[in-house]
C-alpha positions in Angstrom: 11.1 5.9 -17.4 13.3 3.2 -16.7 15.5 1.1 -19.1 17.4 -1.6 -18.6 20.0 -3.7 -21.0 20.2 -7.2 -21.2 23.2 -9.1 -23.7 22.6 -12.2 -25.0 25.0 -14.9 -26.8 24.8 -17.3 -29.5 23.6 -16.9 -32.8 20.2 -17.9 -32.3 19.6 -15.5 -29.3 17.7 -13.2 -31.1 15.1 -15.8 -32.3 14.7 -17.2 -28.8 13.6 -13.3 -27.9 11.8 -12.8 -30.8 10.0 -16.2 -29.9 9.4 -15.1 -26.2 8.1 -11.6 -26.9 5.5 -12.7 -29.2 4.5 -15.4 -27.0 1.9 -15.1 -23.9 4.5 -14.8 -21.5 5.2 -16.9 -18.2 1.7 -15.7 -16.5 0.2 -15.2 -20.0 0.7 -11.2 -19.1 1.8 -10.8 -22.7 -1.2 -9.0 -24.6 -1.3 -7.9 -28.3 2.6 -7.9 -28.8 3.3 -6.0 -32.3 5.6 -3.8 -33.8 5.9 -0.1 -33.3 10.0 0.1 -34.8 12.3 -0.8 -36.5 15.8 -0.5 -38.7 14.0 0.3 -41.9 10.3 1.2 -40.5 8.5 -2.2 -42.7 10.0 -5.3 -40.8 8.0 -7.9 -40.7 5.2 -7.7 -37.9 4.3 -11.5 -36.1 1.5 -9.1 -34.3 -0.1 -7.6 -37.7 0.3 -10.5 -40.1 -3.6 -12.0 -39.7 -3.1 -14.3 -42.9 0.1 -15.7 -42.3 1.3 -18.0 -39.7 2.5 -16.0 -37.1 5.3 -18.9 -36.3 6.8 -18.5 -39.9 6.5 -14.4 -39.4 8.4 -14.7 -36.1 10.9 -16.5 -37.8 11.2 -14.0 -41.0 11.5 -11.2 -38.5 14.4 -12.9 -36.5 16.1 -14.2 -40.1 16.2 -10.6 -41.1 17.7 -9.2 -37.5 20.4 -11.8 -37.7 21.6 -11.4 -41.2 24.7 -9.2 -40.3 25.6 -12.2 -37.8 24.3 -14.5 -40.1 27.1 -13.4 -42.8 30.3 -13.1 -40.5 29.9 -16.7 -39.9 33.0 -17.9 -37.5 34.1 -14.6 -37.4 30.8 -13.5 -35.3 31.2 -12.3 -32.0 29.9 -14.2 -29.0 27.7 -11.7 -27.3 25.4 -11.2 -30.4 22.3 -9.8 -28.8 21.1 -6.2 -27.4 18.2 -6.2 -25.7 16.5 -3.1 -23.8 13.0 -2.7 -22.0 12.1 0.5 -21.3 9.4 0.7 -18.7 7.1 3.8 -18.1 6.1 4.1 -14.2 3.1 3.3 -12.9 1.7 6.9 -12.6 2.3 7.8 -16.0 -0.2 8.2 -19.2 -0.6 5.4 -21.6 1.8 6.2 -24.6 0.3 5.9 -28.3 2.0 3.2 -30.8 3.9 6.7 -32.4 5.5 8.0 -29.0 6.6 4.8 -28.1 8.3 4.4 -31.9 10.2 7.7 -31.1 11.5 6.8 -27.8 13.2 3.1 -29.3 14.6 5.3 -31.8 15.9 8.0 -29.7 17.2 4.7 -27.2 18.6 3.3 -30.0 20.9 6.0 -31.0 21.9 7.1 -27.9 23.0 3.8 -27.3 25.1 3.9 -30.6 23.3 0.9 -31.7 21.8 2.9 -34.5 22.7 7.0 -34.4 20.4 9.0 -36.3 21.3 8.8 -40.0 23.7 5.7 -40.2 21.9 3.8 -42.7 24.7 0.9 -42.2 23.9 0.8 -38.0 22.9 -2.4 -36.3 19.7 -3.8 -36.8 16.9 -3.7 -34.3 13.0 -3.5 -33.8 10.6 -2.8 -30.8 8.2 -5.1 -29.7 5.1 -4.1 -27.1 3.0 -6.0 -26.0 2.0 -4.3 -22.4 0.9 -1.0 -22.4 3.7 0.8 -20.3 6.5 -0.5 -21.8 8.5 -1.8 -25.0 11.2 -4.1 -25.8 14.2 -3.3 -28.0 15.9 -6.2 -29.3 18.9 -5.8 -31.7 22.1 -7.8 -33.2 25.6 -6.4 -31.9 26.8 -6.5 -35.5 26.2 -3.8 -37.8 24.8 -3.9 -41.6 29.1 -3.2 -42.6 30.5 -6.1 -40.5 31.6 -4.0 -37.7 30.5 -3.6 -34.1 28.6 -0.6 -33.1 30.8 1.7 -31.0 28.2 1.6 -27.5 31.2 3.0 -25.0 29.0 3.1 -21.4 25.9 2.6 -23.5 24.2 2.1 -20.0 24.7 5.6 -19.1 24.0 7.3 -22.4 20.5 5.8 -22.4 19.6 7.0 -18.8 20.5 10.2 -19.7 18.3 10.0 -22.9 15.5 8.3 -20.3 15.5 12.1 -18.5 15.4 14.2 -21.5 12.7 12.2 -22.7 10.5 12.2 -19.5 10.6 15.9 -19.6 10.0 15.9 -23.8 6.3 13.6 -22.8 6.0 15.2 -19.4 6.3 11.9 -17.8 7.6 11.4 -13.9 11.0 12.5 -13.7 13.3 10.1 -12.3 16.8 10.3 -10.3 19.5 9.8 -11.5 21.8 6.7 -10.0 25.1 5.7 -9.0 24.6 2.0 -9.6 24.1 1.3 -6.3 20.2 0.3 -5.7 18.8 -2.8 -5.1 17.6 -4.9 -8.2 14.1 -3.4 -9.3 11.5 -6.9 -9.5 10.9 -7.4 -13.0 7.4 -7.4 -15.1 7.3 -10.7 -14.3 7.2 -11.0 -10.5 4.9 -8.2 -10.5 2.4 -10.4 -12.6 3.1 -13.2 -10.2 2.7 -11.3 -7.4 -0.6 -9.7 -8.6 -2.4 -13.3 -10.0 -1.6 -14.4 -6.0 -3.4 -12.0 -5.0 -0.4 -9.9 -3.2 1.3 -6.4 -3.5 4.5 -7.4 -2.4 7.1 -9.5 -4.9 9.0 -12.3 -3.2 12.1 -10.7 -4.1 11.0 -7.5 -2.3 9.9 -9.7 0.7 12.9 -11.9 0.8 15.1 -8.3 1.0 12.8 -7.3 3.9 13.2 -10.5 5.7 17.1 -10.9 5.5 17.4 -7.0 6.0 15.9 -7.5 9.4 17.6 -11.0 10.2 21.0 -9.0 9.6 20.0 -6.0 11.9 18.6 -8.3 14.7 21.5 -10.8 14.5 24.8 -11.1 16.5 26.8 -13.5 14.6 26.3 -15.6 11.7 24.6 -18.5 12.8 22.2 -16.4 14.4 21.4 -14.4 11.2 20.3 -18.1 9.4 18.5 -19.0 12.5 16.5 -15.9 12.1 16.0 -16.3 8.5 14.7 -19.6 8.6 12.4 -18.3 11.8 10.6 -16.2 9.4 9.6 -18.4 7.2 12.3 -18.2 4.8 14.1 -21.6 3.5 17.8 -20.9 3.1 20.2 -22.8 1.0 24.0 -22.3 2.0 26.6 -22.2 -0.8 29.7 -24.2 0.3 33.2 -24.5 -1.2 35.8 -27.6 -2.1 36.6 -27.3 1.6 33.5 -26.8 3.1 33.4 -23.4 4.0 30.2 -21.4 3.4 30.8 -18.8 0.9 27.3 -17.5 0.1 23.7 -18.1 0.1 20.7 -17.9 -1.7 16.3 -17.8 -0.1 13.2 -18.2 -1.3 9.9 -18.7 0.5 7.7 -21.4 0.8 5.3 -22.1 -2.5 7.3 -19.9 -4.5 7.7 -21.7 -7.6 8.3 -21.3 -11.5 6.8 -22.7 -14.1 8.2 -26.3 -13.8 7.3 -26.3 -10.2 11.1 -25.7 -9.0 11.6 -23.2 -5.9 12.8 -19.8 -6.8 16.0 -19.0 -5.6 17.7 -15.6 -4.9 21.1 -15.2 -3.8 21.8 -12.7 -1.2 23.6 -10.3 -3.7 20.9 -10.6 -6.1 18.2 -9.2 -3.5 21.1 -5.9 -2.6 25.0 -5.4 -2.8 24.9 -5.0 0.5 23.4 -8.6 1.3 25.5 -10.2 -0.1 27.3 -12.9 2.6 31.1 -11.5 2.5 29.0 -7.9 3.4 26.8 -9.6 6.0 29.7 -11.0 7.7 31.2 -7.5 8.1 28.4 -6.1 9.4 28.2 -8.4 12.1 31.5 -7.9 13.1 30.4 -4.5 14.4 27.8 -6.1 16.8 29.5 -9.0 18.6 27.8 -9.6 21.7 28.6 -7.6 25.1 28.5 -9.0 28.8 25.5 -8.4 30.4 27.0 -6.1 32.5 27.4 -3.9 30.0 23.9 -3.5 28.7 22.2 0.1 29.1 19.4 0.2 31.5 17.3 1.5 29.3 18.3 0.8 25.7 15.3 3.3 24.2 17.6 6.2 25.5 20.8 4.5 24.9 19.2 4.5 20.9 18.1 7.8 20.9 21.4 9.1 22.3 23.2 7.2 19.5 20.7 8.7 16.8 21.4 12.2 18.2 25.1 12.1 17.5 24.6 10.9 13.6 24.2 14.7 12.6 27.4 15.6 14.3 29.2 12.3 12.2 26.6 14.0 9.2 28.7 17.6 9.8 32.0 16.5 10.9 33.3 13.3 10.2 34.6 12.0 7.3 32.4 10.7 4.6 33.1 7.0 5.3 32.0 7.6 8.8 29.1 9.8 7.4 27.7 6.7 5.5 28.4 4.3 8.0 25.9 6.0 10.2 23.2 6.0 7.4 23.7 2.2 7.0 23.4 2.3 10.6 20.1 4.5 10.8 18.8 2.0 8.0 19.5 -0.8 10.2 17.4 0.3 13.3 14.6 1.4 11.3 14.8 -2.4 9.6 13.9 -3.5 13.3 12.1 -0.3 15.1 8.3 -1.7 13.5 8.4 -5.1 15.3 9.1 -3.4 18.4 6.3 -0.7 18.3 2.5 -0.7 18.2 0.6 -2.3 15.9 -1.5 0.9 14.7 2.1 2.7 13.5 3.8 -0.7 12.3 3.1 -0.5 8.9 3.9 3.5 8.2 7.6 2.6 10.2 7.9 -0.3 7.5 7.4 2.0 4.6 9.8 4.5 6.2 12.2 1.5 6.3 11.7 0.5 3.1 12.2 4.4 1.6 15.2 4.6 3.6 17.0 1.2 2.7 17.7 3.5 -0.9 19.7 6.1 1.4 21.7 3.7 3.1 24.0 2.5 -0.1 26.4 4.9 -2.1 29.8 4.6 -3.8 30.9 5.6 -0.3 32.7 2.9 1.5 30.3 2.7 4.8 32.9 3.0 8.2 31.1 0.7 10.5 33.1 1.1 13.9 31.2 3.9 15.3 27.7 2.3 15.0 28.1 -0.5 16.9 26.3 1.6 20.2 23.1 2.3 18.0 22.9 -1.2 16.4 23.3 -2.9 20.0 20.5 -0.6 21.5 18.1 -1.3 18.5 18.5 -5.2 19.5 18.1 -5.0 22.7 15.3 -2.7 22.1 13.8 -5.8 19.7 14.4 -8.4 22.0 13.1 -6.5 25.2 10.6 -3.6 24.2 9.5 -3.4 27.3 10.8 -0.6 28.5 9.4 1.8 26.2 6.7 1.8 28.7 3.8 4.1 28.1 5.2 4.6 24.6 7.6 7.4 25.6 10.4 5.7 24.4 9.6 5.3 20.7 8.4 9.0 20.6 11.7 9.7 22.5 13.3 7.7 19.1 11.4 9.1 16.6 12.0 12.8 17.8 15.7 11.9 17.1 15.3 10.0 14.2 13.2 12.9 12.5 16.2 15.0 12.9 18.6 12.4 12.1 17.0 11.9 8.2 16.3 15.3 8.1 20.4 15.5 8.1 20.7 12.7 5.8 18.8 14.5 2.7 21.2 17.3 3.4 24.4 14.8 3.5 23.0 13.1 0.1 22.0 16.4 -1.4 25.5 17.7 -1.0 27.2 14.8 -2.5 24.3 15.0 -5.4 23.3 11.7 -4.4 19.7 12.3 -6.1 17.9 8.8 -6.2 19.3 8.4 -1.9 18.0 12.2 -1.4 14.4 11.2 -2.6 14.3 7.8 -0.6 15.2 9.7 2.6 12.7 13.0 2.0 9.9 10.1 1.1 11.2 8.4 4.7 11.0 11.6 6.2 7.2 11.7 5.2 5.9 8.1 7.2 8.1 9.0 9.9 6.3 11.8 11.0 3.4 10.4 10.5 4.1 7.7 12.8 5.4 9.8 15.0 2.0 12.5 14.8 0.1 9.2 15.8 2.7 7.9 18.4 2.8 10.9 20.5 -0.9 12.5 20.1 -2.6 10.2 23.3 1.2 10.6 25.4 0.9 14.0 25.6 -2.9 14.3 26.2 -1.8 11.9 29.4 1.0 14.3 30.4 -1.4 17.2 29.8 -4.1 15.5 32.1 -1.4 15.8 34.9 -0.4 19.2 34.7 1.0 20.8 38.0 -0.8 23.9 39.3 -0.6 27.4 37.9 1.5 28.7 40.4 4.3 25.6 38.9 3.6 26.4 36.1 4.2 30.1 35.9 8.1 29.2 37.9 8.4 27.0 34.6 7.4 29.5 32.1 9.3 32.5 34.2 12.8 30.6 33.4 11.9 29.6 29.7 11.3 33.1 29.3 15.1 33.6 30.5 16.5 30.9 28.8 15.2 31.0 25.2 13.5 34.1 25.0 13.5 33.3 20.9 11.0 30.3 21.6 9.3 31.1 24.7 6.7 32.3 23.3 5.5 29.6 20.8 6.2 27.4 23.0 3.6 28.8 26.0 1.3 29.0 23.8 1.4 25.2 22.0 -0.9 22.8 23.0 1.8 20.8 24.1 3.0 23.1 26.8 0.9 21.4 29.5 2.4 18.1 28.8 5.8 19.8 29.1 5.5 21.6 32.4 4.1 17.5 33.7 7.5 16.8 32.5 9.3 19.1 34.5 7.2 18.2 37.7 7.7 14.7 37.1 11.9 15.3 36.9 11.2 17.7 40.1 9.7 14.9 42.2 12.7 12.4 41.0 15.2 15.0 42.7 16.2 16.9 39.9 16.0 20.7 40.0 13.8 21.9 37.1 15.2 24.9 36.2 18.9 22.7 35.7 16.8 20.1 33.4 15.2 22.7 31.4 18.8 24.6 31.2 20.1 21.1 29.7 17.0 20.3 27.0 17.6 23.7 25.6 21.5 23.5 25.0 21.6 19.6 24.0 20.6 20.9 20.3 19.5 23.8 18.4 15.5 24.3 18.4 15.6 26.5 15.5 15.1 23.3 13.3 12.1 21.9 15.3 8.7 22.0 14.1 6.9 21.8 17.3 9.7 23.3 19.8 7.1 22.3 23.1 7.4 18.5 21.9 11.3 18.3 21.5 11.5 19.8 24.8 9.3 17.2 26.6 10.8 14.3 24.9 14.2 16.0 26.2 13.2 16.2 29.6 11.3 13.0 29.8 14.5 11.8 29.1 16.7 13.8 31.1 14.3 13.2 34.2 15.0 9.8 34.0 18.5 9.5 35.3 19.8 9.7 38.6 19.5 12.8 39.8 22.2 14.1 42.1 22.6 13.9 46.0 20.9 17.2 47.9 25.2 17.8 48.6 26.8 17.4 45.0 23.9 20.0 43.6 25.1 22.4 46.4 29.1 21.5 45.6 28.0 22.1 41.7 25.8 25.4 42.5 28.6 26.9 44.4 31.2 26.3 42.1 29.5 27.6 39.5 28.9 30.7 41.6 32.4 31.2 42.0 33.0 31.1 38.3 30.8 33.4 37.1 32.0 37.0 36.3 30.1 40.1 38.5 27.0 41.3 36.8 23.6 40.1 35.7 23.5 36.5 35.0 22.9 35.1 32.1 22.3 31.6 31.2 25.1 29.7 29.3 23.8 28.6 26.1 26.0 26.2 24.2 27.0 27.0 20.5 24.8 24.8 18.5 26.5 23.0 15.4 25.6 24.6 11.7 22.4 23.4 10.5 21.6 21.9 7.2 19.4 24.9 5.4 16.7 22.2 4.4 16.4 20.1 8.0 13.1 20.8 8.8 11.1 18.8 11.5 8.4 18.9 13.8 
């Protein structure tokens, strides 16, 4: 249940609502509007009045709300209006006329507009005229002359909002820190709907300059984008003729006067807001060609890998910096992969833009690695080659949100905890469909038995704890093709599989046989060493080793968050 307050000023602002909650609405989406509370429970109804004029009703009703303002004359206040919709989400039962009379009164008094038994407390009624939600509309003067005492009335009715969605068994929502994006209102959702589209404009101008921001390098690239996607910008310029902000809207979005709708970048998030933008950008100037990673899928992936070590160790700043980070590259990661898993990696991006924002101040300076990779990666998909790449991603970026609903869980960051565990959901489910026809392709060039038992002969060694699920997965053929493959590039197998199984923990993996190929996929990939600096390292690494069995060096993993769980 979500409500929302809205002040209003003058002394005829409570007639203009009355007059706009008894009429059809902008898209005519107002239907049967009526009473179901009020002050003194027999206010004058505009909705149940069939043998009156329901003008002069509207009017009676709105005389009667403004009386206490009416009577302080000059001495009235200037914000003289309190208005609340409470909304009921989508999934929830339809509420009777009676339940939704108890929840304005119980939003009322939380509120301190009108605690329970203050016969001299503000005046107010509720209006519906939808059948999820209600309107509240009161006067900020009460019936004795005095304001109503509403100290963070915001916060009071949210809290109220829980207790009643557990009283009517309605869907239970986080709770927030202020930080989320505007919601669209009832109104864009009409609009949208009677054009026939699921999508807001205000939702699809936040996608649109999200990804113009992650795929930009500087500021006059980031308009260039947004105007490239079909998005009509209009700067907002100072005395000196400086750009200071901005405000989109797309093409044939209009009101009802015919007049574009415009949203400024702050409206659509906090963190879009121009000043933001600009030092965002600053962490992603551009670098000399030189520079550039051969292969800017692993250069990603390595990036992602190291955001649960920032998630564990570094300081919260840091911490959230790499979640606005991880945000950023999923903005971009759909319109560099396949069309069949494009629109399950833009939900994922869309859950995950929620977990990106807290009252933590975001450290940018170590992201700059991961934001450059996920450009190039946008510019140049190319090399992701048989798809590798993005399952290479993914793998990491499973793990990475995994860590984030820990991160958010610990610093009871509810509403950022759910986005990332809903994240979580589409991007395994990309990634199920990403990797299934790559690994029946590495399976289909599986070495011979004889290979494969030297493989499984050190695995047994090396992680006796995983061994055996791992022989036995279905992905164990594609593995051991992995291993062949980094074999034939000059790399000694055993060495490869020794690094996959120390670069992380697989006590968190779902599918241990995956992680590993993805690993050595990747590690296959680099130059391997000359036929003399493997003998230099073998020997010295001889000489180091105590007398006795060998055993193989495992690395101390870092602590693992008790509910990352991936593939």
């Amino acid at each position: 249940m979500i409500p929302k307050i809205i002040l209003g000023r003058g002394k005829r602002a409570i007639r203009r609502l009355i007059g706009y909650l008894y009429g059809p609405g902008d898209a005519n989406e107002h239907t049967d509007p009526h009473l179901v509370a009020s002050w003194n429970g027999y206010a004058p109804d505009p909705g149940r009045s069939p043998n009156r004029d329901p003008k002069e009703v509207e009017d009676q009703l709105a005389t009667q709300l403004e009386q206490p303002v009416t009577m302080l004359g000059d001495r009235a206040p200037k914000t003289t209006m309190w208005h609340c919709p409470v909304r009921a989400a989508p999934d929830d039962p339809i509420l009777t006329d009676e339940q939704w009379a108890d929840i304005a009164r119980r939003i009322v008094a939380a509120a301190g507009i009108a605690p329970t038994g203050d016969d001299k407390a503000c005046r107010w009624a509720a209006i519906r005229h939808a059948p999820d939600h209600i309107h509240i509309a009161a006067t900020l003067v009460r019936q004795d002359g005095r304001r109503p005492r509403r100290d963070h009335d915001m916060r009071a009715v949210q809290r109220e909002a829980r207790k009643i969605e557990i009283d009517y068994g309605l869907r239970q929502l986080k709770p927030g820190d202020g930080t989320a994006a505007k919601r669209p209102t009832s109104k864009e959702h009409f609009k949208a709907k009677r054009q026939g589209q699921d999508t807001t404009a205000r939702e699809i101008l936040r996608m649109r300059v999200r990804r113009a921001v992650a795929a930009a390098s500087d500021e006059a690239e980031f308009f260039t984008l947004l105007e490239a996607t079909d998005v009509t910008v209009r700067p907002k310029t100072g005395p000196s003729g400086d750009v200071l902000g901005y405000s989109v809207t797309l093409p044939g979005d209009t009101n009802k006067h015919g007049e574009p709708v415009w949203f400024s970048g702050s409206t659509l998030a906090a963190d879009l807001s121009l000043p933001k933008i600009r030092q965002r950008l600053t962490t992603t100037s551009p670098e000399p060609a030189t520079a550039r990673p051969d292969n800017p899928w692993h250069q990603a992936t390595a990036a992602t890998e190291r955001i649960p070590h920032h998630l564990i160790h570094g300081d919260d700043h840091v911490a959230q910096g790499q979640l606005a980070a991880l945000g950023t590259a999923l903005d971009l990661l759909p319109l560099a992969a396949p069309a069949a898993v494009r629109a399950e990696l833009e939900q994922a991006a869309a859950a995950f833009e929620r977990a990106t924002r807290s009252r933590i101040t975001a450290d940018l300076d170590s992201t700059s690695a991961l934001r450059r990779s996920v450009q190039a990666i946008w510019r140049d998909p190319a090399p992701a080659g048989d798809g590798s790449g993005l399952a290479i991603l993914l793998d990491a970026t499973l793990t990475a949100v995994a860590f984030a609903i820990h991160w958010h869980h610990k610093h009871q960051h509810a509403q950022q905890e759910a986005a990332a565990q809903q994240a979580l959901v589409h991007l395994h489910t990309a990634y199920t469909q990403v990797t299934e026809p790559i690994l029946d392709n590495l399976a289909r060039s599986a070495p011979s038995r004889q290979t494969k038992h030297r493989y499984a002969h050190h695995l047994q060694q090396a992680a006796p704890e995983h061994a055996e699920r791992i022989l036995k997965d279905r992905a164990w053929d594609a593995l051991t093709t992995a291993l062949a493959k980094a074999e034939a590039r000059g790399h000694n197998a055993a060495t490869v599989l020794d690094q996959a199984l120390t670069q992380r923990t697989l006590d968190d993996a779902r599918n241990p046989a995956r992680t590993l190929t993805w690993r050595i996929q990747r590690l296959g990939q680099r130059h391997s060493p000359s036929p003399r600096a493997q003998a230099a390292k073998n020997r010295s690494a001889t000489a180091r080793q105590p007398a006795g069995p060998a055993h193989p060096t495992a690395t101390v993993p870092p602590p693992q968050p008790p509910q990352a769980h991936r593939r």
